[in-house]
Backbone as ProteinMPNN parsed JSONL, in Angstrom:
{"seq_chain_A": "XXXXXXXXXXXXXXXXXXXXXXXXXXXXXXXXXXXXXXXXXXXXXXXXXXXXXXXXXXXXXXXXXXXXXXXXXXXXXXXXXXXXXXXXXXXXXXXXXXXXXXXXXXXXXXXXXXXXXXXXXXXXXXXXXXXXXXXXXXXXXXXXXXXXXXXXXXXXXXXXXXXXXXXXXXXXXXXXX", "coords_chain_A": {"N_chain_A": [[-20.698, 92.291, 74.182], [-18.621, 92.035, 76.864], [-15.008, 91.968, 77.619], [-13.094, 90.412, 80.16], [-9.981, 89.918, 81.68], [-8.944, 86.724, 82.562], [-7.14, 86.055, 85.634], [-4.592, 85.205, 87.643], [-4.737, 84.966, 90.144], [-7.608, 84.618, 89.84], [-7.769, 82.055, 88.893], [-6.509, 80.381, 90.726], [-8.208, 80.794, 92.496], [-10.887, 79.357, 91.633], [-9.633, 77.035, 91.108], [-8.829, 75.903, 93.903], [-11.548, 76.226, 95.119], [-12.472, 73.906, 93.373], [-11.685, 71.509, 94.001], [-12.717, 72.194, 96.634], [-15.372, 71.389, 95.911], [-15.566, 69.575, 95.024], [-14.996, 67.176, 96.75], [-17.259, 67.364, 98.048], [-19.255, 66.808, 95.915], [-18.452, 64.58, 94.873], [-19.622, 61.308, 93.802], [-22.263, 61.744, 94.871], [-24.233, 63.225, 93.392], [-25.181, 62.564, 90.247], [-23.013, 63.308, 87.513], [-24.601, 65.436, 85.484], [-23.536, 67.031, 83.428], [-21.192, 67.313, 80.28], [-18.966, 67.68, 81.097], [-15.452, 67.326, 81.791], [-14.521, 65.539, 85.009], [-12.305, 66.65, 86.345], [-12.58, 69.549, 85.239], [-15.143, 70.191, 85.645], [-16.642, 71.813, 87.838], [-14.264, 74.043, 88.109], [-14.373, 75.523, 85.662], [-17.103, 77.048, 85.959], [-16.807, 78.482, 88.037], [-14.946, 79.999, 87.655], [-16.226, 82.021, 85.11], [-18.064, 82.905, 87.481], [-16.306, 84.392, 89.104], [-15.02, 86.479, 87.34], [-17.605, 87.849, 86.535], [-18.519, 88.698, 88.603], [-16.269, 90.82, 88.762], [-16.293, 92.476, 86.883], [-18.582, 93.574, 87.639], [-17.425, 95.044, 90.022], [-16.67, 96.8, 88.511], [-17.929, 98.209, 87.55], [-18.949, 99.522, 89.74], [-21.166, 97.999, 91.296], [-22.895, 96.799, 93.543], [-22.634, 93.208, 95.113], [-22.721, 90.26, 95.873], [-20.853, 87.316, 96.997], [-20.895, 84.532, 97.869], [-20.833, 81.324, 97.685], [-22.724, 78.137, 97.787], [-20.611, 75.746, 98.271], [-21.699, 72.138, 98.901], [-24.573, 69.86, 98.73], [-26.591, 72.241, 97.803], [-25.753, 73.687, 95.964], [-26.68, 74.725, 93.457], [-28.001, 76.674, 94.186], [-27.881, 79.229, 93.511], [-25.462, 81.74, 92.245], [-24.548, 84.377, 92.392], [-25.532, 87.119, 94.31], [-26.891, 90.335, 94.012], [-27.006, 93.679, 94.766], [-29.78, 95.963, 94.032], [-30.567, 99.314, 95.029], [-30.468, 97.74, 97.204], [-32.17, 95.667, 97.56], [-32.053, 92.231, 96.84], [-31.169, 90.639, 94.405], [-31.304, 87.19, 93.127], [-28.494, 85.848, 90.844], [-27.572, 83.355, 88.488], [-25.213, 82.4, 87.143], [-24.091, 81.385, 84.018], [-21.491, 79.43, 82.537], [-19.433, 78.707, 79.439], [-17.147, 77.044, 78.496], [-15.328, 76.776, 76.449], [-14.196, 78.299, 73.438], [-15.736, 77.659, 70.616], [-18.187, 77.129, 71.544], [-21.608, 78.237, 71.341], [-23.621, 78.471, 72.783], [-25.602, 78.596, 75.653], [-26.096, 76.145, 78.549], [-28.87, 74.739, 80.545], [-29.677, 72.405, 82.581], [-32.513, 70.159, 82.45], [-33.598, 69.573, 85.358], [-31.988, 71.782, 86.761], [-33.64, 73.429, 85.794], [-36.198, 73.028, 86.149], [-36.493, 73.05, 88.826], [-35.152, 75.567, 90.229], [-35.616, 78.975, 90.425], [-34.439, 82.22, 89.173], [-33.94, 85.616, 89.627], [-32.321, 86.646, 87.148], [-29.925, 85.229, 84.555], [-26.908, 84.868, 83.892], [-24.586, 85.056, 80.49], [-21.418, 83.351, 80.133], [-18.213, 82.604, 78.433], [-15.493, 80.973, 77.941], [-12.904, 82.076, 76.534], [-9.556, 81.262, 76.027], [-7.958, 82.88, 77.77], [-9.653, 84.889, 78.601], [-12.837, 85.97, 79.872], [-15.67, 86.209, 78.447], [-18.262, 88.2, 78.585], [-21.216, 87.433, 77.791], [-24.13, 88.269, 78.15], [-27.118, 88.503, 79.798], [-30.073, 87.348, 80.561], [-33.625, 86.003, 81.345], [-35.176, 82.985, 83.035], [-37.289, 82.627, 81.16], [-36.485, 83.034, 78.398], [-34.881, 80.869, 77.843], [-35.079, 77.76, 75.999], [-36.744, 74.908, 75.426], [-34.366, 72.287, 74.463], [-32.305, 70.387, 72.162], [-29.331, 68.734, 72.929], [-26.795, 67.334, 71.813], [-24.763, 66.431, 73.157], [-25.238, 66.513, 75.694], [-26.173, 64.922, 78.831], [-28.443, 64.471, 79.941], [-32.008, 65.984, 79.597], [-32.311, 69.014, 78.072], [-32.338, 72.709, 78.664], [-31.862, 75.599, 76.424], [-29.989, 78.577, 75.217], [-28.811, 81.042, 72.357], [-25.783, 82.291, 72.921], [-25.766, 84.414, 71.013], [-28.073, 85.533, 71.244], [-28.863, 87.014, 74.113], [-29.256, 89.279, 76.157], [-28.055, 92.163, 76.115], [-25.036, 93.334, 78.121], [-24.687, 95.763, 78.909], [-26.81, 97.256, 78.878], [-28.137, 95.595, 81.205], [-27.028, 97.003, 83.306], [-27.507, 99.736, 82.724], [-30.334, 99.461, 83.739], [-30.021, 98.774, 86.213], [-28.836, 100.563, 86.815], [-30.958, 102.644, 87.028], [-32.38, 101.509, 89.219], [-34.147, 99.839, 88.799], [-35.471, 96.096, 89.09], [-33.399, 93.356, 87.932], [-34.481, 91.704, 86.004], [-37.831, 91.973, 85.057], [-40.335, 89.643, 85.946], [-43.335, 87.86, 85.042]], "CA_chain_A": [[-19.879, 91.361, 74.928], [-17.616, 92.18, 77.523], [-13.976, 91.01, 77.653], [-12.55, 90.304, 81.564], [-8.734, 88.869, 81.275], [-8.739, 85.912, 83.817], [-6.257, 86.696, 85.98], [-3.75, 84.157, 88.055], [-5.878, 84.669, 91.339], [-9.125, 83.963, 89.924], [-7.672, 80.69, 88.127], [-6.379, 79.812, 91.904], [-9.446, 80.345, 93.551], [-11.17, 78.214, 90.827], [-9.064, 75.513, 91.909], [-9.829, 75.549, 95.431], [-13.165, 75.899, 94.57], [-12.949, 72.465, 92.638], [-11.49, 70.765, 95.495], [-13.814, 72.151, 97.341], [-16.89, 71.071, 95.701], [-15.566, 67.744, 94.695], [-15.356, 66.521, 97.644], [-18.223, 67.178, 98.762], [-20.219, 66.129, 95.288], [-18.128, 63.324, 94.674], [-20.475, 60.076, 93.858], [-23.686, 62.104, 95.515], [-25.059, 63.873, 92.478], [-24.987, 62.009, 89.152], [-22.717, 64.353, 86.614], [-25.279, 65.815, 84.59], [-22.802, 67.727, 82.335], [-20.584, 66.47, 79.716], [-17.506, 68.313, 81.531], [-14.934, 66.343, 82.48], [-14.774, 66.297, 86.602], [-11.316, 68.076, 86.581], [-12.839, 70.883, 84.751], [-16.396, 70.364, 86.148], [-16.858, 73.045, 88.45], [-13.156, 74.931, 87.614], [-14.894, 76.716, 84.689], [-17.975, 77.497, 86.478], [-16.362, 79.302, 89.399], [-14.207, 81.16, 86.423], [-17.289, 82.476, 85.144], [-18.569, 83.516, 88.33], [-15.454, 85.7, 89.334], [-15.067, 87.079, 86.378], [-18.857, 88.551, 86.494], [-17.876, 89.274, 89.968], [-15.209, 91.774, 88.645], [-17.497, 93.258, 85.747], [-19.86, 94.577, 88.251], [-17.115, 95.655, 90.499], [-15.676, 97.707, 87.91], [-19.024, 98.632, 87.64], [-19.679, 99.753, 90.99], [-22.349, 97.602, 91.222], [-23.03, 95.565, 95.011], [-23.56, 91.864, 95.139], [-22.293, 89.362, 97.739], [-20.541, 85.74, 96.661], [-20.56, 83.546, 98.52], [-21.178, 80.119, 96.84], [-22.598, 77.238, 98.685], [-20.228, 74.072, 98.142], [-22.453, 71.269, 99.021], [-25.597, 69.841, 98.011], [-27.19, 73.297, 98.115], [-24.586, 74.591, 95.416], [-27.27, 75.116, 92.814], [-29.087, 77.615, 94.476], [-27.597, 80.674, 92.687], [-24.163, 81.64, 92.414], [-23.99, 85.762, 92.764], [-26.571, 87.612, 94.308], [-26.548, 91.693, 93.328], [-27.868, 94.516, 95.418], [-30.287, 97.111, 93.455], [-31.306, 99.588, 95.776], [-30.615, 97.085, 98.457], [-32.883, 94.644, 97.197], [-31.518, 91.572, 96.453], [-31.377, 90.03, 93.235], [-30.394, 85.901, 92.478], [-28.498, 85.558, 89.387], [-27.067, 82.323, 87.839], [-24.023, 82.177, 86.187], [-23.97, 79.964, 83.191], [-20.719, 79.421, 81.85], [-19.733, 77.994, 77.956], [-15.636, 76.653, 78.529], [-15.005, 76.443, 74.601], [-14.276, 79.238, 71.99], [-16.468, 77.737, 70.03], [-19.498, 77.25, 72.325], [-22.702, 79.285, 70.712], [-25.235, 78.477, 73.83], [-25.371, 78.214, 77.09], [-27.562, 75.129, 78.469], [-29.053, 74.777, 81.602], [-29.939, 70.816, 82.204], [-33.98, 70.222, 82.674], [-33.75, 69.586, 86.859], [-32.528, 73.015, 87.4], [-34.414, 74.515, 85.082], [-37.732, 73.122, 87.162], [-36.072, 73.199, 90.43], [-34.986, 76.384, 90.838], [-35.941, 80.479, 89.805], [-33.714, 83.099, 89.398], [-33.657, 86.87, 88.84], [-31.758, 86.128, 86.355], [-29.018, 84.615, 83.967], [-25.857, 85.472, 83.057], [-24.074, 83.996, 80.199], [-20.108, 83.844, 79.809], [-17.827, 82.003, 77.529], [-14.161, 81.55, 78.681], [-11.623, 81.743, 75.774], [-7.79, 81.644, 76.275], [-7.819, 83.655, 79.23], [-10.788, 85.764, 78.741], [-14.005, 85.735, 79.764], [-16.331, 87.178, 77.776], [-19.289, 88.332, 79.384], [-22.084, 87.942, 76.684], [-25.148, 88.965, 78.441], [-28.256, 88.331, 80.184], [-31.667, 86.64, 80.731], [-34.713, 85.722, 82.29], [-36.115, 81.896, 82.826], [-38.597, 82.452, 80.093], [-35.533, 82.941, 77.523], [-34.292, 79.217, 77.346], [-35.97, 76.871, 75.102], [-36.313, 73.387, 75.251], [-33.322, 72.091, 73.029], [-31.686, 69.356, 71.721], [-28.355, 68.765, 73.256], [-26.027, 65.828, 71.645], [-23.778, 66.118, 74.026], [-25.425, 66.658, 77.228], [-26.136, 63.293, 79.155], [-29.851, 64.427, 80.325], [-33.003, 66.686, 78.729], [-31.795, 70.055, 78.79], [-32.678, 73.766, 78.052], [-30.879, 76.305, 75.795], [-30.342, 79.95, 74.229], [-27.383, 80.973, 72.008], [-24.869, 83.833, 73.316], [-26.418, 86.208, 70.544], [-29.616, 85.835, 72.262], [-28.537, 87.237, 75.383], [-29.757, 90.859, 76.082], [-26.736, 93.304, 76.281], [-24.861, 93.57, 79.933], [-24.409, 97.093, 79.736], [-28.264, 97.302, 79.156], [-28.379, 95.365, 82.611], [-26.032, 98.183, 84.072], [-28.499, 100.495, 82.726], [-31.323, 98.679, 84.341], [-29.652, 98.32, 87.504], [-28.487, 102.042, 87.73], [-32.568, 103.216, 87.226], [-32.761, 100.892, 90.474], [-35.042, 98.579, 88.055], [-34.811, 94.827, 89.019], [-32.63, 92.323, 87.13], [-35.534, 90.863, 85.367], [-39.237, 91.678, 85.483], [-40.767, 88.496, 85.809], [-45.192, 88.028, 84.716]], "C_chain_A": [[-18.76, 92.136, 75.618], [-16.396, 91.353, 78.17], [-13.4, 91.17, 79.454], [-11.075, 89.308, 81.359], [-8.847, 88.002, 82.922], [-7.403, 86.012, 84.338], [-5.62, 85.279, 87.26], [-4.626, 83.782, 89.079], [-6.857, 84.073, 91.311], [-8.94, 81.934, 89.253], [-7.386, 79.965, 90.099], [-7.439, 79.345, 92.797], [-9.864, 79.67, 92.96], [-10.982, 76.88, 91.534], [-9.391, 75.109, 93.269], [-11.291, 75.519, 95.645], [-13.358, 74.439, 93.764], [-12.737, 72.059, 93.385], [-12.674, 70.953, 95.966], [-15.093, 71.327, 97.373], [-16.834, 69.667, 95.185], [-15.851, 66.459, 95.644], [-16.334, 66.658, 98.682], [-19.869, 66.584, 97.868], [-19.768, 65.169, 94.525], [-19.531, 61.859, 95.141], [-21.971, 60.578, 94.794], [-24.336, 62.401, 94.335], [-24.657, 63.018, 91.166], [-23.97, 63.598, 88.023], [-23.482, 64.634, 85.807], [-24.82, 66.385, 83.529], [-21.869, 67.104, 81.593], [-19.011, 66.455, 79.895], [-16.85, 67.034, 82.222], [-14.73, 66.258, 84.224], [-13.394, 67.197, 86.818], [-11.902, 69.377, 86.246], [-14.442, 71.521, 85.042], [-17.056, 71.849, 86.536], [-15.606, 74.526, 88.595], [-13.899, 76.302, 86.814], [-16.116, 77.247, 85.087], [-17.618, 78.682, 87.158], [-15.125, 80.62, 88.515], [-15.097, 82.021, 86.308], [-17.586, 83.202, 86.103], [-17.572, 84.972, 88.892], [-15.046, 86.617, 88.466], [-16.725, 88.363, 86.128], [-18.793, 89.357, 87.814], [-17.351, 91.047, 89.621], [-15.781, 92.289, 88.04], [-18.669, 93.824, 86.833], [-18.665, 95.251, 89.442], [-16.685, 96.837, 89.957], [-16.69, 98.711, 87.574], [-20.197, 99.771, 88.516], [-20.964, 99.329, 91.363], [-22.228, 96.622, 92.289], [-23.422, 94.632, 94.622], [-22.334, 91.404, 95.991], [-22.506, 87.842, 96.45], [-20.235, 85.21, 97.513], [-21.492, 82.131, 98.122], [-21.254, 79.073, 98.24], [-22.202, 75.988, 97.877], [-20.952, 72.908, 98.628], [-23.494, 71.276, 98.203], [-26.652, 70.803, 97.912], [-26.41, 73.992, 96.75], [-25.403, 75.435, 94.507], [-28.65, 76.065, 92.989], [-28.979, 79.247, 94.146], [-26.613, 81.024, 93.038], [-23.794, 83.457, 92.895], [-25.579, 86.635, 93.335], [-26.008, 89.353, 94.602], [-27.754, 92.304, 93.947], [-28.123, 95.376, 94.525], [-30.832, 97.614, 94.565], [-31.932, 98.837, 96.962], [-31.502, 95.96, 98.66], [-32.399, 93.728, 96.092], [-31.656, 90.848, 95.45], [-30.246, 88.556, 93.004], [-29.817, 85.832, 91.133], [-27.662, 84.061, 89.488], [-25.981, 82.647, 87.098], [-23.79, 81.084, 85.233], [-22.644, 80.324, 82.208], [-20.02, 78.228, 80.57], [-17.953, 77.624, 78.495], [-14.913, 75.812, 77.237], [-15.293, 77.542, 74.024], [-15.249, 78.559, 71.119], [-17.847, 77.224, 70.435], [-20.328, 78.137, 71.716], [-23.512, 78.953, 71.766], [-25.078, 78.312, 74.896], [-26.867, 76.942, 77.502], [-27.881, 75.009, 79.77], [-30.01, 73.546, 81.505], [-31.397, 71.274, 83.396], [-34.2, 70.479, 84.429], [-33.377, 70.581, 87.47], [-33.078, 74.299, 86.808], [-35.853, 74.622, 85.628], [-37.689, 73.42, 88.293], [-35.692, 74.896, 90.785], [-35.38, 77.861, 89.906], [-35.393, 81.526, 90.316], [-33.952, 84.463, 89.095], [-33.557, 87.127, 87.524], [-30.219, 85.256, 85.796], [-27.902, 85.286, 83.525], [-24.891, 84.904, 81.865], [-22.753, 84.549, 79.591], [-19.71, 82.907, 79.218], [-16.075, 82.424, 77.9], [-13.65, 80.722, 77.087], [-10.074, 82.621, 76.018], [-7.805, 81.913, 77.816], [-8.436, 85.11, 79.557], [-11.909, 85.304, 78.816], [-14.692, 86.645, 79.486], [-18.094, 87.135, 78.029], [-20.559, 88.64, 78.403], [-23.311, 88.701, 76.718], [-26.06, 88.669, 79.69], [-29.745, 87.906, 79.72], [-32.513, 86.153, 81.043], [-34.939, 83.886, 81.835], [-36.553, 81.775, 81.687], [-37.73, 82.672, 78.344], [-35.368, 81.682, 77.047], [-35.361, 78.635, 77.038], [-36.076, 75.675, 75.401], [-35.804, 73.037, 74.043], [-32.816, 71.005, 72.901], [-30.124, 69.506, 72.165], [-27.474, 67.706, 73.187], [-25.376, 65.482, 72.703], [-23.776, 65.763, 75.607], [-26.183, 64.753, 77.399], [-28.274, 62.816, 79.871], [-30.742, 65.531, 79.408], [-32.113, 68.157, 79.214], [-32.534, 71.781, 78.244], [-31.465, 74.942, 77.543], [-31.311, 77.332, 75.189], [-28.74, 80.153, 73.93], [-26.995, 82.782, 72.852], [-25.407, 84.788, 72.433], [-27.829, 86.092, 70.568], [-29.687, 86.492, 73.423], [-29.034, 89.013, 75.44], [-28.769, 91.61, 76.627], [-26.133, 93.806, 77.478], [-25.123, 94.986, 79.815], [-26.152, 97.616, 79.533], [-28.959, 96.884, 80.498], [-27.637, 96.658, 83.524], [-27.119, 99.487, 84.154], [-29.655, 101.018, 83.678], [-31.195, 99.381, 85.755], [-29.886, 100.185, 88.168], [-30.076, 103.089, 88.003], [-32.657, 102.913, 88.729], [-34.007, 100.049, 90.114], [-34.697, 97.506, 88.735], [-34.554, 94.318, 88.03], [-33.418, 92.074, 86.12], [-37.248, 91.393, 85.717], [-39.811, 90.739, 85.036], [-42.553, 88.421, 85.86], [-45.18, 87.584, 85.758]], "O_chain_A": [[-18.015, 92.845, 74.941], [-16.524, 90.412, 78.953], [-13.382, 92.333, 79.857], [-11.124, 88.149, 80.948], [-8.834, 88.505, 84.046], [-6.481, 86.057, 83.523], [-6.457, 84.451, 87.622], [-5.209, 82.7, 89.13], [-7.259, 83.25, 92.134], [-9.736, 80.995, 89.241], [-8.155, 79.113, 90.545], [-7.65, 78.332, 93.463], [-9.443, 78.599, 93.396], [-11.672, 76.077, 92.162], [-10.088, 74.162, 93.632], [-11.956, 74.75, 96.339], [-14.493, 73.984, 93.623], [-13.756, 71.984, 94.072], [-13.606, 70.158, 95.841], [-15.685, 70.793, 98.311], [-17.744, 68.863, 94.984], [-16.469, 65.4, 95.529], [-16.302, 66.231, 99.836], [-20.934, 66.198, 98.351], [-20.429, 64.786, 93.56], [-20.084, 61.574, 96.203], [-22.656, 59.709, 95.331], [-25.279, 61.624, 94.189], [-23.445, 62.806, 91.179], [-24.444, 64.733, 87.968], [-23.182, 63.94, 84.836], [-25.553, 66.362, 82.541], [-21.488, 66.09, 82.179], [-18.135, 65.785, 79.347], [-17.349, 66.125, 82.885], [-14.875, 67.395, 84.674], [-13.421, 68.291, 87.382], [-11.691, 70.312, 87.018], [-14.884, 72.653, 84.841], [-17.688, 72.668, 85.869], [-15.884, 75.65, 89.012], [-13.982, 77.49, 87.126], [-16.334, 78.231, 84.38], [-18.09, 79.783, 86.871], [-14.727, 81.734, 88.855], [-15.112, 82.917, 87.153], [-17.452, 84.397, 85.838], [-17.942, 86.138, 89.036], [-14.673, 87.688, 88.944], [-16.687, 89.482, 85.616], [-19.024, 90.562, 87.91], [-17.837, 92.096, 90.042], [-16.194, 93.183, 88.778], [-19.583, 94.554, 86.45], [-19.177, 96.279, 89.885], [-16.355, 97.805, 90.642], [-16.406, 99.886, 87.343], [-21.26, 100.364, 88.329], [-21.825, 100.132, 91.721], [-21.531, 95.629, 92.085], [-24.392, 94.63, 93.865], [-21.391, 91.974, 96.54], [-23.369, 87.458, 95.66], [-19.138, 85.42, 98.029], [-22.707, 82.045, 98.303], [-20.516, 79.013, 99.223], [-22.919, 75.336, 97.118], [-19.902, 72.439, 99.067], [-23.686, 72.073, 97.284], [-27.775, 70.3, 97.923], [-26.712, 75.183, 96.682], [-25.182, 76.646, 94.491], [-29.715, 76.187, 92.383], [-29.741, 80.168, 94.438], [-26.411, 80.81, 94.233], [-22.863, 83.714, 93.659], [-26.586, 86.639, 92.628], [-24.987, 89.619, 95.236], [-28.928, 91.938, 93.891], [-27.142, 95.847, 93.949], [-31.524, 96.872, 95.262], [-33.019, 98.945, 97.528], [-31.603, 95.365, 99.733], [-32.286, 94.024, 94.902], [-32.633, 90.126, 95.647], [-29.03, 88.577, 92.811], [-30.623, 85.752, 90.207], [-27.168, 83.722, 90.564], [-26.236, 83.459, 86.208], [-23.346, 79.992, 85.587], [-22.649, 81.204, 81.348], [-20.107, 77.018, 80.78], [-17.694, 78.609, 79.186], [-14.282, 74.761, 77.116], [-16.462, 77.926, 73.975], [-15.879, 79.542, 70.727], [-18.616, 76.903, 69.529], [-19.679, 79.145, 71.436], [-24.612, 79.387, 71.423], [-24.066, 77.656, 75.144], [-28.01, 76.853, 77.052], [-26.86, 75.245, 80.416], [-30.921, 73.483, 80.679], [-31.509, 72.01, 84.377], [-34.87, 71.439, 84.811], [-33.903, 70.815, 88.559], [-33.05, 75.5, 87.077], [-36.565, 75.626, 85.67], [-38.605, 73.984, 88.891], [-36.152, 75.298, 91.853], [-35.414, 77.747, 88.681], [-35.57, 81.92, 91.469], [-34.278, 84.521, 87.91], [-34.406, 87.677, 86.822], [-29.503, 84.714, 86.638], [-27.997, 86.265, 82.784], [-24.186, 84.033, 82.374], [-22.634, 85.563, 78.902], [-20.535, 81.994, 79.169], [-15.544, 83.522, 78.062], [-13.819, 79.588, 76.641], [-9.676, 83.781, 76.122], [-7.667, 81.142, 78.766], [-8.07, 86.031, 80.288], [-12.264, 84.373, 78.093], [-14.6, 87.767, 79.984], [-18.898, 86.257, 77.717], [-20.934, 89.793, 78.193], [-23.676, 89.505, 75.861], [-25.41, 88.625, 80.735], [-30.325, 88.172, 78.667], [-32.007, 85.038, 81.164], [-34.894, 83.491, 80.67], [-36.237, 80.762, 81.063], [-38.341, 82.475, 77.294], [-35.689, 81.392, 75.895], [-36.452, 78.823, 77.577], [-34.972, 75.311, 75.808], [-36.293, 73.233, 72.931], [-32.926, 70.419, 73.978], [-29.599, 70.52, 71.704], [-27.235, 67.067, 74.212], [-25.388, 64.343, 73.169], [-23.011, 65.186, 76.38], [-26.501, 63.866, 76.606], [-28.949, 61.81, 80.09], [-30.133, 65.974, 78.434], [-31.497, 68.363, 80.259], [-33.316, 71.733, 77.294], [-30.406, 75.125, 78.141], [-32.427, 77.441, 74.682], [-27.775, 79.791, 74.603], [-27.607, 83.81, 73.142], [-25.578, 85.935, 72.847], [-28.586, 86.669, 69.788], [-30.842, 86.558, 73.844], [-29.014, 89.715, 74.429], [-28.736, 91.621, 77.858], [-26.697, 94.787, 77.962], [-25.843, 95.463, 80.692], [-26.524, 98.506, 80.298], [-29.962, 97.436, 80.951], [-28.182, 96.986, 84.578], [-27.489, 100.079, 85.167], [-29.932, 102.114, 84.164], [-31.931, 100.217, 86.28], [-30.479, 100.764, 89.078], [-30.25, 103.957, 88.859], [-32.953, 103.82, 89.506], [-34.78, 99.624, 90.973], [-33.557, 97.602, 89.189], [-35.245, 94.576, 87.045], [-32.845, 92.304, 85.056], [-37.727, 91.04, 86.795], [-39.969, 90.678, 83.817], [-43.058, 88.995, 86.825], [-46.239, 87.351, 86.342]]}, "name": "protein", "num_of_chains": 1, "seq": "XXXXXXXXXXXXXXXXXXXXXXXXXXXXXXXXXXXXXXXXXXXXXXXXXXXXXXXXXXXXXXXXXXXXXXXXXXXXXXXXXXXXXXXXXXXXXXXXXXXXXXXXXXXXXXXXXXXXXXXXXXXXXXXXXXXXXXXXXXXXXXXXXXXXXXXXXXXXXXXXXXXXXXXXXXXXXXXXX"}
């Protein structure tokens, strides 16, 4: 696990990033998550800059640019290996005591990524637990969530700096069958 201290900026952009995306998925998309809408997409977009910064520190290329609208869920960071582009997902946990990351059934059929990343924001760290392919998440039981959903816990995640590894061979993200 890798620790990233969230830092004033990235909490700012966050915020404009919720704005952002509120009003544009205000009353269109049903909330599928059990987040409240202030914190909806806040802790998402945490997550994401935070992974952001872990590969910059990294020296590792990728390109954010998030689409706010109904398009949003089409992958949040995409990461150049050898110039060949790789989708990842950002799935972020916004509770210290979160153990899983879940990814709800419709974009688990709807869409295919590279891969996964999964972070966990406590206090004012995000802690960057790992990585994983599609074929990782389970179908799981989720009390909380409001639709069917899929899940793997944070010490399931396959080791970032093993993705760093990966990356620096010029391997892709994920080899997918």
């Amino acid at each position: 696990m890798k620790p990233i201290p969230i830092t004033d900026e990235m909490k700012k952009s966050a915020c404009r990033a919720d704005t952002r995306i509120m009003r544009t998925f205000k009353k269109k998309n049903g909330n599928y998550t059990s987040l409240s809408e202030p914190d909806r997409f806040y802790t998402g977009v945490l997550g994401e800059l935070a992974f952001l910064e872990l590969l910059k520190q990294n020296n590792i290329k990728a390109k954010y640019a998030p689409t706010w609208n109904n398009l949003a869920d089409k992958g949040d960071v995409v990461v150049y290996c050898n110039d060949y582009p790789l989708k990842v997902d950002i799935k972020t946990s916004g509770k210290a005591f979160h153990k899983n990351l879940w990814l709800p059934e419709k974009q688990y059929n709807r869409y295919n990524y590279n891969g996964y990343v999964g972070v966990r924001l406590v206090d004012d760290v995000a802690e960057i637990h790992g990585y994983c392919s599609k074929d990782d998440f389970t179908k799981s039981e989720h009390s909380g969530a409001k639709v069917p959903t899929w899940g793997i816990g944070l010490d399931e995640l396959r080791e970032i700096d093993k993705l760093f590894a990966r990356l620096d061979k010029g391997e892709t993200l994920i080899v997918l069958p």
